[in-house]
C-alpha angles and dihedrals in degrees: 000000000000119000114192133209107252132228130259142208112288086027100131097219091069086069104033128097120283121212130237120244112243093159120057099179091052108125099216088061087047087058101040083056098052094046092055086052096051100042094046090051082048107046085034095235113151085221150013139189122210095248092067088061085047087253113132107211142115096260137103131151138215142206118179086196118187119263142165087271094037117053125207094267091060099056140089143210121262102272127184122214125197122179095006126193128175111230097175145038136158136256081220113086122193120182114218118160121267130197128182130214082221094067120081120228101040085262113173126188147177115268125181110214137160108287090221139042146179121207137190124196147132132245141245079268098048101257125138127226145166132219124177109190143139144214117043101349093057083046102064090037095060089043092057102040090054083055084062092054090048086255115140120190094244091077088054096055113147098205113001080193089066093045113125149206117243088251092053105043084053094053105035108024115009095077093024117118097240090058093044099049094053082042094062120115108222102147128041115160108177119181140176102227 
């Protein structure tokens, strides 16, 4: 298990370049990989880019996990995606609030972003697959594949008037219906390609 000390804000390799993956036997991908893992189970993210480990590859990870605001049915398996590009989004928008264990404070704002997407990637083995899904899962998706072209979410606020403490989102957004409802898993398309 490695768990590795994650990135902030004004770190420059959040911003810098991140390298495609030609070699998928390579160990240092391996480990890269596995530490992703690792760091976002023990720090509880659904989901984490390379960059946020100051590694600057194509790579992040997620894990939609059940909690007592996510059932079961709104959850998804651990997926790897290396060399990612989104092939598909949706004229729809939906705003849900986003946080981001690279940004110091536990600060959590609205973000507007396509309901739908398509993806296409490959995996920690070098094949290549493609999932189109919503709600939370293209949330995160989205979220983390901005994080491979040195965009944070907080460049992407909907409203900086409506951002919020921790204490507050929890309080006041996390369990609310309109953040539910955006939050809601209803498609999920998943393909070897």
């Amino acid at each position: 298990m490695a768990i590795r000390r994650r990135t902030s804000l004004g770190d420059p390799r959040l911003k810098a370049q991140n390298k495609a993956i030609s070699d998928f036997k390579d160990p240092q991908i391996d480990q890269v990989i596995q530490d992703l893992i690792d760091t976002m189970h023990q720090v509880d993210l659904i989901g984490i880019a390379a960059p946020q480990i100051g590694e600057n590859y194509q790579i992040f990870v997620t894990e939609p996990r059940k909690t007592a605001a996510r059932p079961g049915d709104q959850t998804d398996e651990l997926r790897v995606y290396i060399n990612p590009q989104l092939v598909y989004s949706s004229p729809e928008k939906t705003v849900i609030y986003e946080g981001c264990g690279s940004v110091p404070g536990n600060i959590f704002g609205p973000v507007e972003r396509p309901k739908i997407i398509a993806i296409e990637a490959h995996d920690q083995h070098g094949r290549t697959f493609r999932l189109k899904c919503d709600g939370i899962l293209a949330r995160v998706i989205q979220h983390e594949l901005d994080h491979l072209h040195g965009i944070e979410f907080i460049e992407k606020v909907h409203d900086y008037k409506k951002l919020l403490n921790k204490k507050y989102y929890y309080k006041n957004v996390k369990y609310s219906p309109a953040q539910t409802h955006a939050s809601q898993v209803t498609l999920k398309e998943f393909q070897w390609i």
